[in-house]
C-alpha positions in Angstrom: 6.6 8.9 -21.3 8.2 7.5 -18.4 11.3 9.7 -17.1 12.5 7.6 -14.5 12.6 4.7 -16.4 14.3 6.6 -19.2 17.2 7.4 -16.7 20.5 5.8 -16.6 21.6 4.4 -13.3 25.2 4.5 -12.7 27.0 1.4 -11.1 29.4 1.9 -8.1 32.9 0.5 -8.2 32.2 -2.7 -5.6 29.3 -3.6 -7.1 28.7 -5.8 -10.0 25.5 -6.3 -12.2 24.3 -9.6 -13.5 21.4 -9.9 -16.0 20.2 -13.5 -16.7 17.1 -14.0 -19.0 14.5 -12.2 -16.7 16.5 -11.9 -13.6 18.8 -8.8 -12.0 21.1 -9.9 -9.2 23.2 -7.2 -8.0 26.4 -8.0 -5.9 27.9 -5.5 -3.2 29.9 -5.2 -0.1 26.3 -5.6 2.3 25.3 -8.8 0.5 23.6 -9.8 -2.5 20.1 -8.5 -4.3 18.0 -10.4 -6.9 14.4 -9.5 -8.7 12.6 -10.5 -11.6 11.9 -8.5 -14.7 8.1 -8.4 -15.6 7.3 -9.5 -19.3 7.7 -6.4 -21.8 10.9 -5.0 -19.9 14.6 -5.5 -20.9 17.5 -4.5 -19.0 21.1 -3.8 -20.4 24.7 -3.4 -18.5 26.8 -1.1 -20.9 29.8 0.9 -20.2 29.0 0.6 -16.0 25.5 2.4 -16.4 22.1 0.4 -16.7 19.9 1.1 -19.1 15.9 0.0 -18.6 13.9 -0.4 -21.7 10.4 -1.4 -22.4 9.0 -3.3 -25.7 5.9 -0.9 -26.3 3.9 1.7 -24.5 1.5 -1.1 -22.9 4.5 -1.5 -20.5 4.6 2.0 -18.9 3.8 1.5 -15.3 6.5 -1.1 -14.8 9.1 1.2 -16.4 9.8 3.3 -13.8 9.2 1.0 -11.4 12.2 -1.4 -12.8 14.0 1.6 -12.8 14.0 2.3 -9.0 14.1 -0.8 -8.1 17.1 -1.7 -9.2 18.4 1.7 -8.2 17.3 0.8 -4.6 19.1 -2.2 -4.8 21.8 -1.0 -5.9 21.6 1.4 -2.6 21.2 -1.3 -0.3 24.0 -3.1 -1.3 26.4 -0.6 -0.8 25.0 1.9 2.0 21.7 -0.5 3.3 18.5 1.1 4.8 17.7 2.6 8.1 14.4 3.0 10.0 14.5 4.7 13.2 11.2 4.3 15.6 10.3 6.0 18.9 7.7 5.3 21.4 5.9 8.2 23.0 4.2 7.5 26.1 4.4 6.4 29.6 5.6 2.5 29.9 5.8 2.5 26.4 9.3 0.6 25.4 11.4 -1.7 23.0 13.0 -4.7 23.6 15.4 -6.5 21.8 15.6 -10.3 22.9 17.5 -12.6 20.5 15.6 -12.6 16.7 12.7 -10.8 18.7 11.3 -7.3 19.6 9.2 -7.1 22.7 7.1 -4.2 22.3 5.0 -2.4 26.0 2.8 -0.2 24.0 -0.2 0.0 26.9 -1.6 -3.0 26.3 -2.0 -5.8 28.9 0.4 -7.9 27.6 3.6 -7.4 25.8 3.9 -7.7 22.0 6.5 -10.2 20.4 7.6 -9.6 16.8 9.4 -11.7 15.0 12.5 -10.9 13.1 12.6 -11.7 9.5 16.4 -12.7 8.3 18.3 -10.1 6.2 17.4 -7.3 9.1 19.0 -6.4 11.9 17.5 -4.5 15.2 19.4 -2.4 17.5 17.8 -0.6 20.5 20.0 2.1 22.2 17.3 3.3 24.1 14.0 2.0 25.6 12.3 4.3 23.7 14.1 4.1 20.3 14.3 1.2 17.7 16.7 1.3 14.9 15.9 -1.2 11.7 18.5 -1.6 9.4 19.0 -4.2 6.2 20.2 -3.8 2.5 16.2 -4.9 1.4 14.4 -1.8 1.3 11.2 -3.1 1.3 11.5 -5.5 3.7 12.8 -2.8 6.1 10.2 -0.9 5.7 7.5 -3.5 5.9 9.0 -4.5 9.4 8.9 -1.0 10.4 5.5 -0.4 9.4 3.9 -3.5 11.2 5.9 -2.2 14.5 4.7 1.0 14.3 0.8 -0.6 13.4 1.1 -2.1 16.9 0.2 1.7 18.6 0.2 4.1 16.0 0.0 7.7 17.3 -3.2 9.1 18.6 -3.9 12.9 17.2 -4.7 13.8 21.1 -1.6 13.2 23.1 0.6 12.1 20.5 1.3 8.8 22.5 2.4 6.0 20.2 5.0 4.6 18.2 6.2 7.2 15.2 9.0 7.3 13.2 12.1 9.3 13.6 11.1 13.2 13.0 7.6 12.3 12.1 4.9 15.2 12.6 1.6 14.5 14.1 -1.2 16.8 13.7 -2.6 17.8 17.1 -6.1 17.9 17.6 -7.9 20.1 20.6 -9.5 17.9 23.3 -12.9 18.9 24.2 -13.2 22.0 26.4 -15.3 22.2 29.9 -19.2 24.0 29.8 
């Protein structure tokens, strides 16, 4: 039995839930969410909770998974998402240029990223990158394909890691 899909997710104040045939679009002070519901799952707005039910037991793995993405939406629209990246190294950096990131991660040339629409990307720092939208899984796609540019080597830890991330050190080879 699914326990997170059994739970009942509560619905903030400024935030209103809409439930169309197969379709969730949830409303908030960030902006505005939408998803479809896969067949075999029904979802009801009662007394400002939402309720996610399934039609049989061949419906299981999307249960919980409705569940918390609707939960996540619900997150998004009223706090948003936040990736923080750093870049360990020497001349490694972040730029932000318009709806571009200009990455220096060692290679010859500089690395351009694109930025998809719904994000926005803030660098304080040279050596920091905040990522911030109300999609969490567009947030964390874009962080994960700038940190895939140079991930971080187990040697010298240089790289680009998230905020707080742990790498395992390895021992370099030691002389005769």
């Amino acid at each position: 039995m699914s326990r997170i899909g059994n739970r009942k997710i509560s619905i903030p104040e400024n935030v209103t839930v809409t439930v169309n045939d197969n379709n969730v679009v949830v409303k908030g002070p960030k902006g505005e969410l939408s998803t479809k519901l896969t067949k075999g799952i029904s979802v009801e707005v009662e007394n400002n909770e939402i309720v996610v039910k399934r039609d049989n037991d061949s419906f299981k793995t999307m249960h919980g998974t409705t569940n918390a993405n609707i939960n996540n939406m619900i997150t998004g629209v009223t706090t948003g998402f936040e990736k923080k990246l750093e870049a360990v190294g020497v001349g490694y950096r972040f730029q932000v240029k318009g709806n571009t990131v200009v990455v220096n991660a060692g290679y010859s040339h500089p690395v351009e990223m694109i930025v998809p629409e719904g994000i926005t990307v803030e660098a304080p720092s040279n050596t920091e990158l905040f990522i911030r939208g109300i999609d969490k899984c567009l947030v964390g796609e874009f962080a994960a394909n700038i940190r895939k540019i140079r991930q971080p080597e187990p040697y010298k830890g240089k790289g680009i890691r998230y905020s707080g991330e742990h790498i395992i050190r390895k021992e370099g080879k030691k002389a005769a």
